[in-house]
C-alpha positions in Angstrom: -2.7 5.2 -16.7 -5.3 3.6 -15.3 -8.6 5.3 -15.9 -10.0 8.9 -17.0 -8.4 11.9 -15.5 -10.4 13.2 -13.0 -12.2 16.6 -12.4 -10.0 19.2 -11.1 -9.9 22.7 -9.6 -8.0 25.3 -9.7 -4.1 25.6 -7.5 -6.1 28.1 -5.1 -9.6 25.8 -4.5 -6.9 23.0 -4.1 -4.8 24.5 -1.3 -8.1 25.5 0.1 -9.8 22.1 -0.2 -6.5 20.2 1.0 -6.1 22.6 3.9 -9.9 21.7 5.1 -9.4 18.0 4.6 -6.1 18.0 7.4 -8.0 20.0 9.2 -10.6 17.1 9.4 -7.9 14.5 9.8 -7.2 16.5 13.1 -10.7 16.8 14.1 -11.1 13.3 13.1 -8.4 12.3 15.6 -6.8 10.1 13.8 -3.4 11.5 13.3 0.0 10.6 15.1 1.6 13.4 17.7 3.9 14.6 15.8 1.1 15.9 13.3 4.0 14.2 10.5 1.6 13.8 6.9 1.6 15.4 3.7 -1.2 16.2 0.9 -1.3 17.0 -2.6 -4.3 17.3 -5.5 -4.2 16.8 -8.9 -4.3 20.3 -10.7 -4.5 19.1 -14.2 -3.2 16.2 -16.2 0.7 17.9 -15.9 0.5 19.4 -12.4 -0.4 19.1 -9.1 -0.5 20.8 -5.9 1.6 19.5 -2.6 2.5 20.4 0.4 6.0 21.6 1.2 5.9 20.7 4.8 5.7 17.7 6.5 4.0 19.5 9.8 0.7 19.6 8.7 -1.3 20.3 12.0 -1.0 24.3 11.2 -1.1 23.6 7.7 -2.0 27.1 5.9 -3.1 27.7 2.1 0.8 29.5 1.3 2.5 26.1 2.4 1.9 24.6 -0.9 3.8 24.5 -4.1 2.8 23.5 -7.8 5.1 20.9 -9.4 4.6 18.9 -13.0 4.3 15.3 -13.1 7.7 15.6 -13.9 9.4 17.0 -10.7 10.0 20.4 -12.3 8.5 23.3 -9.1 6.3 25.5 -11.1 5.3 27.4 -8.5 6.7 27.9 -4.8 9.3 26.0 -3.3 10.0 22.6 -2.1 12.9 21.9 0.2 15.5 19.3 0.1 14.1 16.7 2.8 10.9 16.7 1.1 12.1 16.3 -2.3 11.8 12.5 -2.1 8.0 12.8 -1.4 7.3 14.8 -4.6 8.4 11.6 -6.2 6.0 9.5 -4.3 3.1 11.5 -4.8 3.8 12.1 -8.8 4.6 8.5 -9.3 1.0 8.1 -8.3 -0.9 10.2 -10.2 1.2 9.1 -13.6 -0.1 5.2 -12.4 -3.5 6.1 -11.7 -5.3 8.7 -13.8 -8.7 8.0 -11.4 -6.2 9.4 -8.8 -7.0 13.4 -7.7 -5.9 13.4 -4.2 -3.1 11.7 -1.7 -2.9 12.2 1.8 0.3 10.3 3.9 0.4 9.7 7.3 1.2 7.9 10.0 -2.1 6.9 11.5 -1.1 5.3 14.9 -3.5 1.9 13.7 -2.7 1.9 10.2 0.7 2.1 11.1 0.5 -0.7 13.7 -0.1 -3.4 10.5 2.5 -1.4 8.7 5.3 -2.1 11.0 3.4 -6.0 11.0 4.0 -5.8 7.4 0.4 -6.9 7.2 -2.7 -5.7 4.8 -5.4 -4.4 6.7 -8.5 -6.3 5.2 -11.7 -5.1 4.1 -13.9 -6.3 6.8 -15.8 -2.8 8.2 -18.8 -2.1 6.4 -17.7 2.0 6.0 -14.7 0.8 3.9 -17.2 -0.2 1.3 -18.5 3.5 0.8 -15.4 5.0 0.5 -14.4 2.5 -2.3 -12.0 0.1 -0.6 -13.8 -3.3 -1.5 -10.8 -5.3 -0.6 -7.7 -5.4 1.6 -5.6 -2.9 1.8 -2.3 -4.6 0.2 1.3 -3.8 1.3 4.3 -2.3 -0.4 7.3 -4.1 0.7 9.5 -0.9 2.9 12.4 -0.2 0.6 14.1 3.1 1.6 12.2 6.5 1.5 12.5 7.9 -2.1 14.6 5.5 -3.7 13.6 4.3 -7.1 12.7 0.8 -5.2 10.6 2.3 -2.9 8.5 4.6 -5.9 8.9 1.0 -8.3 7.4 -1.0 -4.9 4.4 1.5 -5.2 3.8 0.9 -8.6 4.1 -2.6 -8.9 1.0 -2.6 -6.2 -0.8 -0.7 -7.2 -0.9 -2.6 -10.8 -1.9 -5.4 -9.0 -4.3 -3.9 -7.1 -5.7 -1.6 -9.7 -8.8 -0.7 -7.3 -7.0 -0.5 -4.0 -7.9 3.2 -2.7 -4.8 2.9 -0.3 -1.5 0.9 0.1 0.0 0.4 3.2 3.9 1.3 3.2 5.5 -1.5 5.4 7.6 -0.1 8.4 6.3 3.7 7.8 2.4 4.2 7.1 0.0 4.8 4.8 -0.7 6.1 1.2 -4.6 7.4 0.8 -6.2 8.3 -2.4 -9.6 10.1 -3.4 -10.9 12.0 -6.5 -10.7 15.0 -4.2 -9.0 16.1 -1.0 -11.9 15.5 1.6 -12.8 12.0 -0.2 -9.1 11.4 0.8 -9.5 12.2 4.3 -13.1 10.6 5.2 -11.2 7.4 3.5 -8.2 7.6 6.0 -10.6 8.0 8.9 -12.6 4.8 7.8 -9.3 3.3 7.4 -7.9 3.8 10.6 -11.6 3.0 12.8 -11.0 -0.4 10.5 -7.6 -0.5 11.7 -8.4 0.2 15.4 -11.4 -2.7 15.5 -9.5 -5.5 13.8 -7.3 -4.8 16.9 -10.2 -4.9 19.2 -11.7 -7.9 17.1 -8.6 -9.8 18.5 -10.4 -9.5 22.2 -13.5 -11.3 21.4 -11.6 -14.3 18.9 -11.1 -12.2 16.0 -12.9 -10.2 12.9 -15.2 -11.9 10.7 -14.8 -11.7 6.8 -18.1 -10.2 4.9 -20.5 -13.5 3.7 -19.2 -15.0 0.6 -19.4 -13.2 -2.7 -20.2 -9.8 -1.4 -16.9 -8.3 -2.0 -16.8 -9.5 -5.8 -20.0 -8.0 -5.8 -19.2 -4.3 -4.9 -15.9 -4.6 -6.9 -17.7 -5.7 -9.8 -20.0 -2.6 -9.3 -16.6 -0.7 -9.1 -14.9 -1.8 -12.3 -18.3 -0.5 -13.9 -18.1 3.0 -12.2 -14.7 3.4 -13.7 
């Protein structure tokens, strides 16, 4: 694992805290019509709270289960379909230990440079708060749930070992945060970055930051971590 474990809260602040943080996706505007996403939060260093819907835009503090890192449902139920997404999300955490909230979705933006199989690069200042200090890299679209698609995953994100997101090529996006809400305010910067690189195009294209100011902030980063 990469990095400490970080701070957690209890199963019931978690479903409370992940239930706010769609809540502000929706308010944000930033999610797709169908409302498709799901969430989960790092309970501890074995389990972690998740979503066992993939409708999210209703989403309610009972429609949550506990799972270990290992797949084993601790608490609550998970149902078939969504199986393959507990595997995604615990994947994650077991990569990243600075990992204590996901959120997927299918950001209509986001999503445009995932079916371009593109990264979406760090060139909007609000990235930089949030902790995304370069582009947001790709994970080549394997099936959803297969061992290649959870290996594709990991593979980037050891490459990228202070990405805050990964773009899933041909499906969406992967967010991450220390806690729910961080989560969220990152897939809203992420999708207004998306949107303006599109309406960069208009006026000849974005502009990269001047030179050196990314290493900068990522050197700040690494000594954060």
């Amino acid at each position: 694992m990469d990095g400490g474990i970080v701070a957690t809260a209890s199963p019931d602040e978690l479903r409370t805290q992940l239930v706010d943080a769609v809540r502000e996706l929706f308010t944000a505007g930033v999610m797709s019509h169908s409302g498709h996403a799901n969430v989960s939060a790092r309970a501890d260093g074995e389990t972690m709270v998740i979503s066992n819907t993939g409708r999210v835009r209703q989403l309610r503090p009972d429609q949550f289960a506990v799972v270990r890192l290992d797949g084993e449902v601790v608490e609550g139920d998970i149902t078939p379909e969504n199986m393959e997404i507990v595997s995604m999300h615990t994947r994650v955490y077991r990569t990243r230990g600075d990992i204590g909230a996901i959120i997927h979705t299918h950001s209509p933006a986001v999503t445009g440079f995932a079916l371009a199989n593109r990264p979406l690069p760090c060139r909007y200042e609000a990235l930089l708060r949030f902790g995304q200090a370069e582009d947001v890299p790709v994970v080549p679209w394997a099936p959803r749930g297969t061992p290649e698609s959870l290996e594709g995953i990991v593979r980037t994100l050891q490459s990228h070992p202070l990405t805050s997101a990964v773009i899933l090529a041909n499906h969406g996006l992967l967010a991450f945060g220390v806690r729910p809400m961080d989560a969220a305010q990152l897939v809203e910067a992420l999708e207004e970055a998306a949107g303006a690189e599109l309406e960069a195009t208009e006026l000849g294209g974005a502009v990269d930051f001047p030179e050196g100011a990314l290493d900068a902030v990522r050197a700040g980063m690494r000594r954060a971590l």
